[in-house]
Biopython code that builds the backbone (N, CA, C, O; Angstrom):
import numpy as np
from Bio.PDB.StructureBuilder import StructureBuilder

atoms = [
    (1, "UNK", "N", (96.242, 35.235, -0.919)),
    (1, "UNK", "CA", (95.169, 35.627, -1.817)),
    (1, "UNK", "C", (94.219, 34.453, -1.976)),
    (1, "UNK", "O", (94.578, 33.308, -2.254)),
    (2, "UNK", "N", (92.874, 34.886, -1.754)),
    (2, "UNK", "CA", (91.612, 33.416, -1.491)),
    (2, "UNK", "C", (91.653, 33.236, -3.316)),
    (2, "UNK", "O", (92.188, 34.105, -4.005)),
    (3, "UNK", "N", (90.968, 31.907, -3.966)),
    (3, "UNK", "CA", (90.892, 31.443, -4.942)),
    (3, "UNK", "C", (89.596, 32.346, -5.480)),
    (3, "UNK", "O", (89.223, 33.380, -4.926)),
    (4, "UNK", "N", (89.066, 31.839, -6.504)),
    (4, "UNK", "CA", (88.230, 32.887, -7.416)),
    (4, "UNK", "C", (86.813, 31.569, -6.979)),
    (4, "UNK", "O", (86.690, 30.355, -7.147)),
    (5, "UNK", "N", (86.222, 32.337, -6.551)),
    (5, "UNK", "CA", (84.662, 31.074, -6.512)),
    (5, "UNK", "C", (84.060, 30.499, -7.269)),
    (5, "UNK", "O", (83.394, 31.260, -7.971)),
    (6, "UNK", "N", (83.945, 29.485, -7.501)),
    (6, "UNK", "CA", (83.177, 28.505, -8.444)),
    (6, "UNK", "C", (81.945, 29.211, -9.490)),
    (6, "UNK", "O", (81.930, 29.461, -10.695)),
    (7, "UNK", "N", (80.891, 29.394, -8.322)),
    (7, "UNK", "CA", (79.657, 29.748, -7.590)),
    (7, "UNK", "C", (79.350, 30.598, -6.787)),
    (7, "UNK", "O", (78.799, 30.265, -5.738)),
    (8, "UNK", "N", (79.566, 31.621, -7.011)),
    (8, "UNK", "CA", (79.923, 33.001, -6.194)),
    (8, "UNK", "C", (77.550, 32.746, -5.873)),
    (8, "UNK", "O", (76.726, 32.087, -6.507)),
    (9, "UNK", "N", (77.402, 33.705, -4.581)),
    (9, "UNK", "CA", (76.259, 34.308, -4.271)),
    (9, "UNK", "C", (75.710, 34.984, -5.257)),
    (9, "UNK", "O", (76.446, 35.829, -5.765)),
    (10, "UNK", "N", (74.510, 34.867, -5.745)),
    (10, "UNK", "CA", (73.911, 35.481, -6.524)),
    (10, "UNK", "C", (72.949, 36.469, -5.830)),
    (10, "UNK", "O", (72.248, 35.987, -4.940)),
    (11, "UNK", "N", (72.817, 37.769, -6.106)),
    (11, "UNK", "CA", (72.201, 38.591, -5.384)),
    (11, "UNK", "C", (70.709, 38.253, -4.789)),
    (11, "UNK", "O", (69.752, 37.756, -5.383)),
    (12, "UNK", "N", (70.811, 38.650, -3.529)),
    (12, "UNK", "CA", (69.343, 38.383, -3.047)),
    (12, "UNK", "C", (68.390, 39.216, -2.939)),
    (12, "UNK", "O", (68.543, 40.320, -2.417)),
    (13, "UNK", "N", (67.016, 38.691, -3.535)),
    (13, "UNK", "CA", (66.071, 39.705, -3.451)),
    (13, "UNK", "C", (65.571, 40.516, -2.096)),
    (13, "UNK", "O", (66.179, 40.252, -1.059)),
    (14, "UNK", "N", (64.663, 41.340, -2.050)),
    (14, "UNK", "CA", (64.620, 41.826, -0.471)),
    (14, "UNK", "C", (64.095, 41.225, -0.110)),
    (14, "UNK", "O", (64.596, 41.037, 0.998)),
    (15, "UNK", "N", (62.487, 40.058, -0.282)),
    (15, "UNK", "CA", (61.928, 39.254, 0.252)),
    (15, "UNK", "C", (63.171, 38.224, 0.609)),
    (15, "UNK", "O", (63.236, 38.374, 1.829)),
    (16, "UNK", "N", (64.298, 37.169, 0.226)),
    (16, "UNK", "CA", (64.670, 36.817, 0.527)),
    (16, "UNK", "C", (65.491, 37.140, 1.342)),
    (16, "UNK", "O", (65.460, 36.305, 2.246)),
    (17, "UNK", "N", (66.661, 38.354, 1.646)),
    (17, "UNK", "CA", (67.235, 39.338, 2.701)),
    (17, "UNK", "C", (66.332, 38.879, 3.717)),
    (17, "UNK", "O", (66.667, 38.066, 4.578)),
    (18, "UNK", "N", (65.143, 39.411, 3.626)),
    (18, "UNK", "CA", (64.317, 39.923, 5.017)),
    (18, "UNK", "C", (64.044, 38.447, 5.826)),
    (18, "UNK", "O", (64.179, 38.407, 7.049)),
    (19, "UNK", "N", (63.576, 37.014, 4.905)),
    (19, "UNK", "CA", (63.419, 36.143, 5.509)),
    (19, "UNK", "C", (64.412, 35.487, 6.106)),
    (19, "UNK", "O", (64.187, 34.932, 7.181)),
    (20, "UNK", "N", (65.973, 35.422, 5.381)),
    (20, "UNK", "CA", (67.032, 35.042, 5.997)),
    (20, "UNK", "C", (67.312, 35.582, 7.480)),
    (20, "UNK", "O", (67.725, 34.996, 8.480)),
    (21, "UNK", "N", (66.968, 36.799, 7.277)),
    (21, "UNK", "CA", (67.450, 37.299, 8.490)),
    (21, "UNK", "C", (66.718, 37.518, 10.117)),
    (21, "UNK", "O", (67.080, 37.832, 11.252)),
    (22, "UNK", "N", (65.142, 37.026, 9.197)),
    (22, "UNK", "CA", (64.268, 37.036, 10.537)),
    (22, "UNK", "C", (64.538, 35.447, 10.780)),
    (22, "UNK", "O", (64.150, 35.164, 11.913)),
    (23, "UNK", "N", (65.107, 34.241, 10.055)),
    (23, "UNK", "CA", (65.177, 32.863, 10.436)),
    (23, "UNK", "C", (66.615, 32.949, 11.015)),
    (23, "UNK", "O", (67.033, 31.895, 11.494)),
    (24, "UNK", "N", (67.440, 34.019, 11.054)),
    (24, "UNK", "CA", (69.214, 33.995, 11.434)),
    (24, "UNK", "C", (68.706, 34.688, 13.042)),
    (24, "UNK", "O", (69.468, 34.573, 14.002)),
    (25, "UNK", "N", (67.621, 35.257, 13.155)),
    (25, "UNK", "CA", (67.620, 35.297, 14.420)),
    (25, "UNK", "C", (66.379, 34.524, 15.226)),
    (25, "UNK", "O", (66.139, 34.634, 16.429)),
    (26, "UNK", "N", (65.910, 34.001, 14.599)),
    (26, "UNK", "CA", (64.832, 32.932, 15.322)),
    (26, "UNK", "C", (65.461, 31.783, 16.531)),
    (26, "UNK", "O", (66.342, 30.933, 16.404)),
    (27, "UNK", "N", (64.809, 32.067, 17.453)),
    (27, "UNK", "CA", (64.847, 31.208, 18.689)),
    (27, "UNK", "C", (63.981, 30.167, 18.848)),
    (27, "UNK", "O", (63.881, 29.753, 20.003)),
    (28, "UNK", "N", (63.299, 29.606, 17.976)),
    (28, "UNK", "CA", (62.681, 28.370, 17.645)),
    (28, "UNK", "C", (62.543, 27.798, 16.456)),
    (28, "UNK", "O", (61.849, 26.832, 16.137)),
    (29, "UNK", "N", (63.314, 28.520, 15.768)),
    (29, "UNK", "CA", (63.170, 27.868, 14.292)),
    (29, "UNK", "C", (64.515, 26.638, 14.301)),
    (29, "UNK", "O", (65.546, 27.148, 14.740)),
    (30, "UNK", "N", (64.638, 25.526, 14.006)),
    (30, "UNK", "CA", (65.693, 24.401, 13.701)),
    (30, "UNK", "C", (66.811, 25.124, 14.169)),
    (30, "UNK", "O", (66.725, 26.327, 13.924)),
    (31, "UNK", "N", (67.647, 24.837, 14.656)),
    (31, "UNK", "CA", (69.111, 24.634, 14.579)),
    (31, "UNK", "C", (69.799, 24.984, 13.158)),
    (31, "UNK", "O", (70.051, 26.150, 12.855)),
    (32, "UNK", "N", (70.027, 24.106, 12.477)),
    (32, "UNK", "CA", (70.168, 23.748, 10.880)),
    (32, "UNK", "C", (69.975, 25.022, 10.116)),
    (32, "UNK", "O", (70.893, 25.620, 9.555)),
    (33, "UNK", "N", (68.176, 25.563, 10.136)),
    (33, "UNK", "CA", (68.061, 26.079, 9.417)),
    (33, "UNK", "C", (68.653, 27.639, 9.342)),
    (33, "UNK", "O", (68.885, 28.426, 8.424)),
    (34, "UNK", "N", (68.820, 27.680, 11.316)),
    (34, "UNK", "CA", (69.070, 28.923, 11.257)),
    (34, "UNK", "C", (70.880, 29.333, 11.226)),
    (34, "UNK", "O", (71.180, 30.518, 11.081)),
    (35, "UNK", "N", (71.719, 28.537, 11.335)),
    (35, "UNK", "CA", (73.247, 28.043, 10.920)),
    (35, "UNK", "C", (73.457, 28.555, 9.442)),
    (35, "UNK", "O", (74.491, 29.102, 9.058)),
    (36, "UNK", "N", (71.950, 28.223, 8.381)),
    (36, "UNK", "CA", (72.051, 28.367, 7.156)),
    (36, "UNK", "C", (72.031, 29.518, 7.041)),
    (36, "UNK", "O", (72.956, 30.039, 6.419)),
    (37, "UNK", "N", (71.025, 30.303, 7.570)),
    (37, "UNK", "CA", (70.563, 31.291, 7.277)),
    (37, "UNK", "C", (72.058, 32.439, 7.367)),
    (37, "UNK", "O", (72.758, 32.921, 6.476)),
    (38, "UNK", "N", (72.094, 32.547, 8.729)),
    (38, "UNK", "CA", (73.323, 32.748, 9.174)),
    (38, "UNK", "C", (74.788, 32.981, 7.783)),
    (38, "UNK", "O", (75.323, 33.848, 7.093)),
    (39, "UNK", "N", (74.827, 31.670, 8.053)),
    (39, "UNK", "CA", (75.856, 31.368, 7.116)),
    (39, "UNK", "C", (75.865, 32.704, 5.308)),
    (39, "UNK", "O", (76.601, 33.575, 4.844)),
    (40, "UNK", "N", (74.676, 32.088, 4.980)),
    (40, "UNK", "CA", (74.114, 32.595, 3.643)),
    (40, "UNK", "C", (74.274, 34.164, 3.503)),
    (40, "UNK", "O", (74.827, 34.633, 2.508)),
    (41, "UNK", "N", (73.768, 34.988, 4.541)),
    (41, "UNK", "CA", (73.319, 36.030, 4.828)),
    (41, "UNK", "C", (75.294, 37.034, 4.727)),
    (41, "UNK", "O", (75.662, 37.944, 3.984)),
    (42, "UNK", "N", (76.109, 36.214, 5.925)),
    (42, "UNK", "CA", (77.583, 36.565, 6.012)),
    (42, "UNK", "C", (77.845, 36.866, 4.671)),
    (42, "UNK", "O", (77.899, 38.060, 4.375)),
    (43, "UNK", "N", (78.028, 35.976, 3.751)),
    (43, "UNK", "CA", (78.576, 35.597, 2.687)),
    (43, "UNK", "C", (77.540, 36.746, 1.684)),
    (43, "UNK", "O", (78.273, 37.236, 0.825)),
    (44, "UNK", "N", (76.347, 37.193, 1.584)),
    (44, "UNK", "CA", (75.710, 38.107, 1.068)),
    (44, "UNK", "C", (76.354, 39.351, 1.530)),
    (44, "UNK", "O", (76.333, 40.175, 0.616)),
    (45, "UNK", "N", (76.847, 39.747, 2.465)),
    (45, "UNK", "CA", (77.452, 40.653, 2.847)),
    (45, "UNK", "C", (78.963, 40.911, 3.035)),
    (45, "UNK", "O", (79.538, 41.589, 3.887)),
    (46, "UNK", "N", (79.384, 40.282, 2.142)),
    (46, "UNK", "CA", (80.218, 39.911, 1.861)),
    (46, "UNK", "C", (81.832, 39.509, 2.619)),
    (46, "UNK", "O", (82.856, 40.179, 2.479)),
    (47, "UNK", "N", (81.724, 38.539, 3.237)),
    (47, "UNK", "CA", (82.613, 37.826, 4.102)),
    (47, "UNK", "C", (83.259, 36.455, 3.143)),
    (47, "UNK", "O", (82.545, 35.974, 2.263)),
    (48, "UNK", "N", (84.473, 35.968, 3.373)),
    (48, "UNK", "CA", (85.060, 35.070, 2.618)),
    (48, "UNK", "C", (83.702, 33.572, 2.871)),
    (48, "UNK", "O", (82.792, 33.610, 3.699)),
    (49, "UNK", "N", (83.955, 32.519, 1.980)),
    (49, "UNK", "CA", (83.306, 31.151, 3.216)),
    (49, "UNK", "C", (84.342, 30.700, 4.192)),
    (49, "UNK", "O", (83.995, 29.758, 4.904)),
    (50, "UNK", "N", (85.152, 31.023, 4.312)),
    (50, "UNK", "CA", (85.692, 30.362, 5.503)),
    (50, "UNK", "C", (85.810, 31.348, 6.248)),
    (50, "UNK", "O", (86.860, 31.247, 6.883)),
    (51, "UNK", "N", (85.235, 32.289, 6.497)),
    (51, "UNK", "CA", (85.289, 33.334, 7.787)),
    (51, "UNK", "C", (83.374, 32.984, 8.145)),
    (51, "UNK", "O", (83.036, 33.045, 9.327)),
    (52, "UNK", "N", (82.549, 32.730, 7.338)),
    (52, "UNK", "CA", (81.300, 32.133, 7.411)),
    (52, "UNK", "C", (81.043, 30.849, 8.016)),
    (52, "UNK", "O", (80.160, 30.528, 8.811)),
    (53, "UNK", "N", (82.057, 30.110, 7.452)),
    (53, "UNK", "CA", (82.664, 28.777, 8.429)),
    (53, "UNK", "C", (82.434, 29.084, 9.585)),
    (53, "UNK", "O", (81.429, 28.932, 10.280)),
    (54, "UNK", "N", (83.772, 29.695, 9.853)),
    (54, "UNK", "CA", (83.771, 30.125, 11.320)),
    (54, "UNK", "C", (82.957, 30.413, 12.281)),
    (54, "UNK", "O", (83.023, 30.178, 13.487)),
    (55, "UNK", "N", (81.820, 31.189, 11.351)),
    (55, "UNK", "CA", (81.248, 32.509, 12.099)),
    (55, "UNK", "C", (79.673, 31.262, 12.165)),
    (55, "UNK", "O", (78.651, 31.658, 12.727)),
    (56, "UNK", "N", (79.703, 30.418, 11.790)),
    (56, "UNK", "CA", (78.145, 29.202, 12.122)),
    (56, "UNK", "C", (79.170, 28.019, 12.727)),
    (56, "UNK", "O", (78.547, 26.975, 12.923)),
    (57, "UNK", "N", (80.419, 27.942, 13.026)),
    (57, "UNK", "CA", (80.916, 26.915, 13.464)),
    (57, "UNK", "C", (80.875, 25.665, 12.736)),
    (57, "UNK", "O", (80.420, 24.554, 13.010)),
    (58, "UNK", "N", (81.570, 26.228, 11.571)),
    (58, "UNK", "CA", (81.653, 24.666, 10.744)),
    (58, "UNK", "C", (83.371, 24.482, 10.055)),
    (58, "UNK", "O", (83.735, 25.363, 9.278)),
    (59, "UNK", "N", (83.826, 23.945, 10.207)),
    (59, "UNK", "CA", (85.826, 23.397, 9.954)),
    (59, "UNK", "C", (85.450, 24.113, 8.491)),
    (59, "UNK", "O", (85.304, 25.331, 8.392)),
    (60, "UNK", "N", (85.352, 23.449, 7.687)),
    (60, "UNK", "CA", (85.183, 23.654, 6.312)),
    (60, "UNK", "C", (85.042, 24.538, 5.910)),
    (60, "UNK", "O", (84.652, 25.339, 6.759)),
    (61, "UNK", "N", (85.200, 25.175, 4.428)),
    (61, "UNK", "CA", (84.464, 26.183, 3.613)),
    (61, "UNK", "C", (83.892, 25.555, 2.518)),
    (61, "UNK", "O", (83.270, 26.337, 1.799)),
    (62, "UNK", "N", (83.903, 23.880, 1.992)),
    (62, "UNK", "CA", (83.280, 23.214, 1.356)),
    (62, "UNK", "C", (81.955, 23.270, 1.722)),
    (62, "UNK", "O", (81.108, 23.559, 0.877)),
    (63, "UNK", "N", (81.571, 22.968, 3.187)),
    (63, "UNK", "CA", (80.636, 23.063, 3.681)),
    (63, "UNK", "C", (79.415, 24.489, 2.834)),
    (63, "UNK", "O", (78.386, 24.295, 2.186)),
    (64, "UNK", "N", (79.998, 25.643, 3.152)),
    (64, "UNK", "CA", (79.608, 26.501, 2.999)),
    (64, "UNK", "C", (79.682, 26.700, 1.518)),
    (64, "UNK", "O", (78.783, 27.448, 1.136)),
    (65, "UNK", "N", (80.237, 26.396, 0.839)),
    (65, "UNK", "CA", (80.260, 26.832, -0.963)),
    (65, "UNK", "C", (78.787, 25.417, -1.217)),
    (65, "UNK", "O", (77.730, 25.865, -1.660)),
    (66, "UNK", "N", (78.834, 24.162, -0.977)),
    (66, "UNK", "CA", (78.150, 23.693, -1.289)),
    (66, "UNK", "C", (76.123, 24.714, -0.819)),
    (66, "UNK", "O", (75.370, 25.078, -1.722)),
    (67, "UNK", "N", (75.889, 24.849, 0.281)),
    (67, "UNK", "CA", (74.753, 25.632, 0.855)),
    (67, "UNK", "C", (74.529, 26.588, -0.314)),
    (67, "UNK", "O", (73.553, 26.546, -1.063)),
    (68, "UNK", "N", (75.773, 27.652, -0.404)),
    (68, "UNK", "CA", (75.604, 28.337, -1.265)),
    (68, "UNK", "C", (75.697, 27.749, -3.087)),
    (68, "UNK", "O", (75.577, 28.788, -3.737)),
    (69, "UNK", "N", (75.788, 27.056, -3.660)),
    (69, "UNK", "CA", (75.262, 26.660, -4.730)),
    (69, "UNK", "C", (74.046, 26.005, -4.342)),
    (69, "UNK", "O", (73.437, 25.864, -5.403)),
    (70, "UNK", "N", (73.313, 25.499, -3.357)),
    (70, "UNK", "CA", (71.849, 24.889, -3.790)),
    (70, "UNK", "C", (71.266, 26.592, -3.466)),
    (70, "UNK", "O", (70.256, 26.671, -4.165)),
    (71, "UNK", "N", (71.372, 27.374, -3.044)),
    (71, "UNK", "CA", (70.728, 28.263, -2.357)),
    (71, "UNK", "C", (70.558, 29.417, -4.028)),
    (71, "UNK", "O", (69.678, 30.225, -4.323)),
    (72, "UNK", "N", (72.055, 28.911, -4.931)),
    (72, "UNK", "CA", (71.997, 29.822, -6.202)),
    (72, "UNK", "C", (70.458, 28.663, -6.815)),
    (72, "UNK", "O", (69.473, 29.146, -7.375)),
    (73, "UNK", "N", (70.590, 27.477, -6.587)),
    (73, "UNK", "CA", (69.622, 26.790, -7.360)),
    (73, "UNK", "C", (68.535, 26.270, -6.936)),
    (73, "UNK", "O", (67.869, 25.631, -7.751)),
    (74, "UNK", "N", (68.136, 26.377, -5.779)),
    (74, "UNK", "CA", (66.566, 26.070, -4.827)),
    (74, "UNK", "C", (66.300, 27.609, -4.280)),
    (74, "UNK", "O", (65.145, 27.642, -3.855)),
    (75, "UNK", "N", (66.850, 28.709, -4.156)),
    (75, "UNK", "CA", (65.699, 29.663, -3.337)),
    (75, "UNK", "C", (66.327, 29.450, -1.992)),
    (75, "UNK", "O", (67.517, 29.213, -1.781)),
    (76, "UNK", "N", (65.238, 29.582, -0.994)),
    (76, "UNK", "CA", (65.165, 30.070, 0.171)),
    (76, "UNK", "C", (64.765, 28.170, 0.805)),
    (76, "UNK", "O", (64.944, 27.860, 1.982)),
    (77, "UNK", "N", (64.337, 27.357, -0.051)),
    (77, "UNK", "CA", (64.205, 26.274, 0.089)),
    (77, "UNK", "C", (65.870, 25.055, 0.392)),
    (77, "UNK", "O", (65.985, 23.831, 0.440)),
    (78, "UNK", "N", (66.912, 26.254, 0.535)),
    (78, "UNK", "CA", (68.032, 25.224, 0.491)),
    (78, "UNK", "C", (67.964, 25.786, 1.908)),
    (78, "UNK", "O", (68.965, 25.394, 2.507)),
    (79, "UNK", "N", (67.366, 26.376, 2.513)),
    (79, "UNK", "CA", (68.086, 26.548, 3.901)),
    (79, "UNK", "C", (67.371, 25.080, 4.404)),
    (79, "UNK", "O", (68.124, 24.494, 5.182)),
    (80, "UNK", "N", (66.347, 24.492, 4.194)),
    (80, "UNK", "CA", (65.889, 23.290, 5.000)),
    (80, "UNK", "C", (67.174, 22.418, 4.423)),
    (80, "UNK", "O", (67.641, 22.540, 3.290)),
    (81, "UNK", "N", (67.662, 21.476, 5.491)),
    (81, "UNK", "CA", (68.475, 20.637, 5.160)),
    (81, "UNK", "C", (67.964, 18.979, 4.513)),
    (81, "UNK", "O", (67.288, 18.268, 5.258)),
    (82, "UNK", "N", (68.306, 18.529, 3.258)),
    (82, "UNK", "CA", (67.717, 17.516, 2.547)),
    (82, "UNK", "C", (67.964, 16.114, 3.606)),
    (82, "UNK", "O", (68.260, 16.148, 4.800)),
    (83, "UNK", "N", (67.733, 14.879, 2.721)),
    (83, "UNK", "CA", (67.683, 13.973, 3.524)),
    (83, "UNK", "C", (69.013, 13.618, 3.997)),
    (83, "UNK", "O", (70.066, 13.814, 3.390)),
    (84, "UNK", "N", (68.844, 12.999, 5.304)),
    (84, "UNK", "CA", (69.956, 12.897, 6.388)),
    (84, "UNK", "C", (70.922, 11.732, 5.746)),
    (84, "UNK", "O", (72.103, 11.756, 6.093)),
    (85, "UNK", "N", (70.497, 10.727, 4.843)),
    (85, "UNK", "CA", (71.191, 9.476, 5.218)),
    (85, "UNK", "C", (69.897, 8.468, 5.340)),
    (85, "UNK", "O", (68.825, 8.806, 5.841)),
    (86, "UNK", "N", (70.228, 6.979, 4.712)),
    (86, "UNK", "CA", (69.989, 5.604, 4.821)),
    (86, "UNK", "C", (68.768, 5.776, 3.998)),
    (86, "UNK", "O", (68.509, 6.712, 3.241)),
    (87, "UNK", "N", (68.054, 4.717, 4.269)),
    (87, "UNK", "CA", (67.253, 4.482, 2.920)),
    (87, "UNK", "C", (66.001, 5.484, 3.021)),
    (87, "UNK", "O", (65.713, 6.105, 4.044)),
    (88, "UNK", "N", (65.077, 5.568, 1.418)),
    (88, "UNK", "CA", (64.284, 6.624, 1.564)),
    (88, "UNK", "C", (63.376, 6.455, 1.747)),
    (88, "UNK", "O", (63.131, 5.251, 1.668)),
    (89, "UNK", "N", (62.306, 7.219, 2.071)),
    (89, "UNK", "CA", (60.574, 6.615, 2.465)),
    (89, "UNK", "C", (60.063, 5.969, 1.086)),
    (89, "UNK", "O", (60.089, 6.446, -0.049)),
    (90, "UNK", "N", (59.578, 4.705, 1.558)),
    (90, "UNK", "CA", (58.876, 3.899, 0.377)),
    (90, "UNK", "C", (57.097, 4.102, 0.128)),
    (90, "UNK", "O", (56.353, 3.945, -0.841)),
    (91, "UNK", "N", (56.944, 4.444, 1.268)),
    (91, "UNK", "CA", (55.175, 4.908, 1.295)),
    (91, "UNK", "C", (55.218, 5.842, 1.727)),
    (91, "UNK", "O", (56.096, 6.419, 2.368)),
    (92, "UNK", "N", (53.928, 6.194, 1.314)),
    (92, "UNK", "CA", (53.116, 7.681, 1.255)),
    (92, "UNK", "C", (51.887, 7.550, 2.641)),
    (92, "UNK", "O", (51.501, 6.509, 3.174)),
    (93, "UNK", "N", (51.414, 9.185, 3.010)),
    (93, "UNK", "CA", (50.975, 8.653, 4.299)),
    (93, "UNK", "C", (49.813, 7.858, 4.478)),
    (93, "UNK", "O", (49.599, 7.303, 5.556)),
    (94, "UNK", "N", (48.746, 7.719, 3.130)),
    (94, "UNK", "CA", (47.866, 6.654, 3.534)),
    (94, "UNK", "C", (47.985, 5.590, 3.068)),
    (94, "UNK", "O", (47.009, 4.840, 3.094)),
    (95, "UNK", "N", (49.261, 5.139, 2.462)),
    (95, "UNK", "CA", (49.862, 3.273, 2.757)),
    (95, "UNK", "C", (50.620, 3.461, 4.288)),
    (95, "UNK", "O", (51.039, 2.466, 4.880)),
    (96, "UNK", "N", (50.698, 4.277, 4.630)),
    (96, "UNK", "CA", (51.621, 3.802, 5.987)),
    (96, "UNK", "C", (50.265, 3.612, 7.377)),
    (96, "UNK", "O", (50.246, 2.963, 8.422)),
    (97, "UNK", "N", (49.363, 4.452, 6.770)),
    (97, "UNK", "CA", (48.232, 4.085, 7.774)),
    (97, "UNK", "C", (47.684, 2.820, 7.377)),
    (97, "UNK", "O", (47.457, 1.961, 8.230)),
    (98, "UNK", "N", (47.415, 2.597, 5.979)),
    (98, "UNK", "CA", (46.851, 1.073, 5.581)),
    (98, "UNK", "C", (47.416, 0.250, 6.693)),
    (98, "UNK", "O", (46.907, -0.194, 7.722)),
    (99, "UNK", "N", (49.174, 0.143, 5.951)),
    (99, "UNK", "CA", (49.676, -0.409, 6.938)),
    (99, "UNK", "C", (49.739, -0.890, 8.712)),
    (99, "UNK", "O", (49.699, -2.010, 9.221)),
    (100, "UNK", "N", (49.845, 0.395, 9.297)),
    (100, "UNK", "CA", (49.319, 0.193, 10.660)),
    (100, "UNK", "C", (48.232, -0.203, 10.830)),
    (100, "UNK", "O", (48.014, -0.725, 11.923)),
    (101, "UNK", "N", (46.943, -0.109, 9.682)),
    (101, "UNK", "CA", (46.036, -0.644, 10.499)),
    (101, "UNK", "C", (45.703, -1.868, 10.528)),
    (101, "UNK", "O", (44.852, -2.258, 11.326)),
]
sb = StructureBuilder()
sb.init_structure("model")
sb.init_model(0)
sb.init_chain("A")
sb.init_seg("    ")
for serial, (resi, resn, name, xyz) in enumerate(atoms, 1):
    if name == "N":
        sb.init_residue(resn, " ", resi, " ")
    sb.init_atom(name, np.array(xyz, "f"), 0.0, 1.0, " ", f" {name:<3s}", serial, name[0])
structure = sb.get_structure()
């Protein structure tokens, strides 16, 4: 018997449905984004996260409960993946042109 979810999916509107699912089948949209989409969409339709795991190729179901809580709390904006790692941009783009020039 699976555990009771933290953070269960909160229902998705149809604008959001429709965009998940035209980015779950996009052939040029990121990698990343469309894994998310993917992912998000399973789990809306109700699949465990670790059969969602599976089904975007990821070990985990941490993986997948975390996506799905930014996705209860950013929108359609958690499918972009945040920053990667190491330090953060210190300028903006016209100090970085100052700069270069």
């Amino acid at each position: 018997m699976s555990r009771r979810r933290k953070d269960p999916l909160r229902p998705l509107t149809a604008d959001e449905r429709q965009e998940l699912t035209r980015l779950s089948r996009s052939l040029s949209a990121p990698a990343a984004h469309v894994e998310r989409a993917r992912a998000l969409l399973a789990i809306a339709e109700g699949a465990s996260y670790t059969a969602a795991a599976h089904q975007v190729g990821r070990r985990h179901n941490e993986t997948i409960s975390a996506w799905v809580s930014r996705f209860n709390r950013d929108g359609l904006a958690a499918v972009r993946p945040g920053h990667g790692g190491g330090p953060r941009i210190r300028y903006g783009a016209d100090a970085q042109q100052r700069i270069l020039a």
